[in-house]
C-alpha positions, 0 to 999 in steps of 0.5 A: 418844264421847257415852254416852246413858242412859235415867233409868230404867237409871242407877245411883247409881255412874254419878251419881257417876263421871259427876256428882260427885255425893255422899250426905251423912249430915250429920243437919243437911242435910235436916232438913225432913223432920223439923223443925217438920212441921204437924198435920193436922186429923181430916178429913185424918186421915179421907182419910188412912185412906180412902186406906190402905183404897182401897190395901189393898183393891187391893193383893190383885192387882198394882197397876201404876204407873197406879193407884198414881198414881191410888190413892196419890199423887193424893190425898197431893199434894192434902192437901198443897196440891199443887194449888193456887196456885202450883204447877203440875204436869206429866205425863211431862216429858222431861229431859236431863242432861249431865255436865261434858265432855258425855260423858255425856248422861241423858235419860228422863221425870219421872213427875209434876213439881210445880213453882213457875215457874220453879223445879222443886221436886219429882220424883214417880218412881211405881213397881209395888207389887211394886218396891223404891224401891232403883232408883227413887232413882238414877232421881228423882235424875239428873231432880233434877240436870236442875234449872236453880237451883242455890241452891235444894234440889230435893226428890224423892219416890218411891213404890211405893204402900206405900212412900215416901222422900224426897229432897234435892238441893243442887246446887253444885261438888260436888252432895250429896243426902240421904234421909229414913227409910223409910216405910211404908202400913201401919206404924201412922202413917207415912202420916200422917207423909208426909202432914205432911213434903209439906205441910211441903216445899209451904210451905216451897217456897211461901214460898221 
């Protein structure tokens, strides 16, 4: 009998059992989050901090998952050149994943898909403020899975608003990811450094 998930519900132990798939610490992995990150000019740095105010400001209420993406997200992807050619993105796209025997189908929608045709490159899983990313990251990673071009690393990033993770897939025999440190809206320069590993990743995916 064929067991359908919702990508919202799935877990990290499901992904394994069902997918084979596997984290690895290997610190030489995922290094693009960490290597050769660009600077950023003062403009930016004066956008950043309109950002991280705007936010703050919001945050004494609940924020829910629409104005994180309006607040937060929509600006960091334009830093990063996120709207300019050639990428693309698209808004509550549906995914299926099918594990080997097809006994497993994950179905749900990607919050926002940045992609360069015809590779997706990175999953955006915006949550409310108030969530920990724990759940989101079993969530952005069965949508990763749903990519066609396994010789290619699919990125993902996921977000509350105040928090970010980013994530690497490499899809093959058997499919690994990793993740990158935790950052934080109001740790001192995290922000900065999210800014500088998504302008990193867009220029890498660019030039791929």
């Amino acid at each position: 009998m064929v067991q359908v998930f919702q990508g919202k519900d799935i877990t990290l132990n499901q992904l394994i059992e069902q997918f084979g798939l596997q984290r690895t610490d290997d610190e030489n992995f995922f290094r693009e989050w960490r290597d050769n990150l660009p600077e950023i000019n003062e403009l930016e740095k004066q956008n950043i901090e309109e950002i991280k105010t705007e936010y703050q400001h919001l945050s004494r209420y609940s924020i829910l998952e629409p104005v994180v993406k309006m607040v937060v997200l929509s600006p960091l992807l334009r830093l990063a050149g996120f709207y300019q050619p050639p990428f693309y993105i698209a808004s509550e796209q549906e995914v299926e994943i099918y594990s080997e025997d097809e006994g497993t189908i994950v179905s749900g929608r990607i919050d926002i898909l940045v992609f360069k045709p015809p590779f997706w490159v990175l999953v955006i899983e915006a949550k409310r403020a108030d969530y920990s990313l724990v759940p989101a990251i079993p969530q952005a990673l069965a949508y990763m899975l749903a990519d066609v071009t396994p010789v290619k690393p699919v990125f993902g990033f996921v977000t509350n608003g105040n928090e970010f993770r980013f994530i690497k897939l490499m899809k093959a025999e058997t499919s690994q990811y990793a993740l990158s440190d935790l950052f934080a809206l109001d740790s001192r320069d995290d922000i900065h450094t999210v800014v500088k590993v998504l302008k990193r990743l867009a220029d890498l995916i660019r030039n791929s």
